[in-house]
N, C-alpha and C positions, 0 to 999 in steps of 0.2 A: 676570148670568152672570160666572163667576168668568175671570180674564186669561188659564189655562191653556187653557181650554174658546174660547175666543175665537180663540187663537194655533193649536190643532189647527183649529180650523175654515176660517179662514183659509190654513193650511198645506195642508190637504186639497181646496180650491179651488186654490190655487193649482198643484198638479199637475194635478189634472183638466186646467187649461188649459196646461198643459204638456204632455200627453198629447196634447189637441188639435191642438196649434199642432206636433207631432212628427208628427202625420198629415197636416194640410195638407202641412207638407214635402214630406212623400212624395207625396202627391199631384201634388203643383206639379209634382216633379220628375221623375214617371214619364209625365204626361200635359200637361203648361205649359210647360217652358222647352224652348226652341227651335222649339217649334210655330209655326202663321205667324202665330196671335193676338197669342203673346209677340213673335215681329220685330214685329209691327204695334204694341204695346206699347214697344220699347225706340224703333221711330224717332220712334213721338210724343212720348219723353222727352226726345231729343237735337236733332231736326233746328228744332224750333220755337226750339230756344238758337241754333243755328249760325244760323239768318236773324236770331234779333235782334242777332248780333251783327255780321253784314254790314248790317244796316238801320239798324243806331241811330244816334240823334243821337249824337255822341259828346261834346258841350259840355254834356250833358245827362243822362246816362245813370247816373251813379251816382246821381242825385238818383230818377229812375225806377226803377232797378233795387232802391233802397230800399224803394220803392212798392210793385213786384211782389215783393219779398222781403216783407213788411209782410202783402201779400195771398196769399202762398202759405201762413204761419202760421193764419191767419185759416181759409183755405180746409184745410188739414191738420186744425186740432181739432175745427171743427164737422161734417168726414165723418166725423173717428172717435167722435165724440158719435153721428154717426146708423148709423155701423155697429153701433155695443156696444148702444145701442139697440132694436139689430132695423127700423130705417125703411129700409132697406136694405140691400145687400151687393154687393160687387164678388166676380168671377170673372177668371181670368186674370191678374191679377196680375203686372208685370213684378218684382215684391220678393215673397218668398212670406208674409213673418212683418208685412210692413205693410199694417195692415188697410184702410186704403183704396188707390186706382186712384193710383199714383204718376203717372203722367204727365199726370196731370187736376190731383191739385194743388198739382205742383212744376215742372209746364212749362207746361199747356196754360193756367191759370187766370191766373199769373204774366205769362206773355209776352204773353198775349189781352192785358190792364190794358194793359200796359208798351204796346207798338204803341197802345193806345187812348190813352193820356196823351199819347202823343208827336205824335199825330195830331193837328193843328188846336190845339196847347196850350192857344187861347183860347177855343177853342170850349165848350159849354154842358159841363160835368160830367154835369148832370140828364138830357142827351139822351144821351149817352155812355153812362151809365149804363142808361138804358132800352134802349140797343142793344144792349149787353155784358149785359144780363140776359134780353132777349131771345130773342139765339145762343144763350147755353150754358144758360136753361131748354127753351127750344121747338127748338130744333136742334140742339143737341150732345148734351143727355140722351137723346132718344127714340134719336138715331143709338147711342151708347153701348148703349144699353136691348136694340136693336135686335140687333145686333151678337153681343150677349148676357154683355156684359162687366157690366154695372150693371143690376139687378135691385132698382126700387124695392118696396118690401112693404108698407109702410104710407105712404107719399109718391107726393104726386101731381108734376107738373113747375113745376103752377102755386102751390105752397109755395116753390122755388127761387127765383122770379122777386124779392120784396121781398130775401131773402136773396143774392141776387146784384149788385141795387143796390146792396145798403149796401156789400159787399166794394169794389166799382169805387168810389163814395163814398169810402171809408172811405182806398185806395189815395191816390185824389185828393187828398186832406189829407194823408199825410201825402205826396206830391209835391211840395209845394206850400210846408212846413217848410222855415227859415232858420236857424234859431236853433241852430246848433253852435258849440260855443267851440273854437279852435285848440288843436291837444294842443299841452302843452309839455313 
């Protein structure tokens, strides 16, 4: 296929989703923001930050908030993998043009870890992890589900559960990193 035929093709997708993403808009905006879904959306954005940060250790905390910053990336690409995919979709939206549930994986996922690392520091990872993959396959999804914000399609909750291990794993490691050299 010749480069020209390629670059309309591409150009002509890429408004289609432009067209899209200018209806969602409007969507969000005539029936989503301000509703009591979206409050209930903006306070699980914010209030989970505001306790960690009256709760935290504080001799410890940038080393954790690495963690949970580390596990909020992590948790950010693989929903928008399963959204573009079709394994799912979020509704309500506290962001309209972000396609996945912002306060699931930039506050609830993140500070869930962080409170988890900080707790018992010494305690098992492996157990930690089977707790924190637990909650947020078997009681935080169905609640979400529920709710009617997260609408799995082709994903069951018991797919999330290994997938949620490794994120709190994964958090744990890098917790857990020494090895920074002094800026000069």
């Amino acid at each position: 296929m010749e480069k020209e035929k390629v670059k309309d093709l591409i150009d002509e997708n890429n408004y289609q989703v432009e067209r899209l993403l200018d209806q969602k808009v409007q969507i969000w905006s005539e029936y989503v923001v301000f509703s009591g879904i979206w409050w209930f959306g903006v306070a699980l954005s914010t209030l989970p930050w505001v306790l960690w940060f009256v709760l935290r250790n504080r001799q410890s905390s940038d080393r954790i908030q690495y963690a949970g910053f580390m596990s909020s990336i992590v948790s950010l690409t693989l929903d928008v993998l399963g959204d573009q995919y079709g394994l799912w979709h979020y509704r309500f939206n506290v962001i309209p043009l972000i396609p996945t549930y912002f306060p699931w994986d930039v506050t609830l996922m993140p500070v869930g870890i962080m409170f988890l690392l900080q707790f018992k520091p010494t305690g098992s990872p492996f157990l930690k992890a089977i707790l924190f993959a637990f909650l947020t396959s078997y009681v935080a999804e169905p609640i979400f589900h529920w709710i009617g914000i997260y609408e799995p399609l082709k994903w069951r909750y018991t797919y999330s559960f290994p997938i949620q291990m490794g994120i709190y794993l994964l958090a744990h490691y890098f917790s857990r990193r020494k090895n920074f050299q002094e800026l000069t």
